[in-house]
C-alpha positions, -999 to 999 in steps of 0.1 A, spaced: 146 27 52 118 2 40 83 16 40 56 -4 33 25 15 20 -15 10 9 -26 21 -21 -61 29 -24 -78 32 -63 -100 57 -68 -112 39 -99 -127 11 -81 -119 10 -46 -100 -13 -45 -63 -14 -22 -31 -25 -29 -3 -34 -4 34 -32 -14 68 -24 2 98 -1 -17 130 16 -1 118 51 -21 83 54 -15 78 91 -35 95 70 -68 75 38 -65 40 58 -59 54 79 -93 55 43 -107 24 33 -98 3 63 -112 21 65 -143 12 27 -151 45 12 -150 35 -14 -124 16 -44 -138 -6 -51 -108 -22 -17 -107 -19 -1 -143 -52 -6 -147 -62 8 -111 -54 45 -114 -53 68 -105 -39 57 -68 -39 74 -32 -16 63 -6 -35 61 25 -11 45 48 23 37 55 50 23 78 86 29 78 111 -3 86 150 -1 91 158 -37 70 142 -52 36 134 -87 54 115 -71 83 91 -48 54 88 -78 35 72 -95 66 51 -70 74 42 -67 34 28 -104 35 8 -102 68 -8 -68 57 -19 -91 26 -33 -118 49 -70 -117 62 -59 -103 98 -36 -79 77 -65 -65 62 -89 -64 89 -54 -46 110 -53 -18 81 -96 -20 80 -96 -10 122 -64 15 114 -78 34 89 -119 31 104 -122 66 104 -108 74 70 -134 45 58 -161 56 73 -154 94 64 
């Protein structure tokens, strides 16, 4: 499996969209600073993930959850964890 997840930093706010086939490892990565894009984001929450069955589908879905609509989808998804 594929999952595609949403990081959310509690230092600023800020998310972060990324795909991995071992979610528990990569979030490990994340929050230990070993990924360049959010080393200096952390701590990091996952708030949301989706499992895929193949690599090229979760990349697909990676790059439209970074688009505009992508954000607006995971914005309307998560509304009540936003607004809570």
């Amino acid at each position: 499996m594929y999952y595609i997840y949403v990081l959310k930093s509690e230092m600023d706010s800020n998310l972060y969209v990324g795909y991995s086939n071992n979610l528990k490892a990569r979030i490990d990565l994340h929050n230990k600073g070993r990924v360049t894009s959010t080393k200096n984001r952390r701590p990091l929450k996952l708030i949301y993930y989706e499992a895929c069955h193949n690599q090229n589908d979760a990349l697909k879905r990676e790059k439209y959850l970074k688009t505009t609509y992508g954000k607006r989808y995971i914005k309307n998804r998560l509304k009540e964890y936003f607004m809570g």
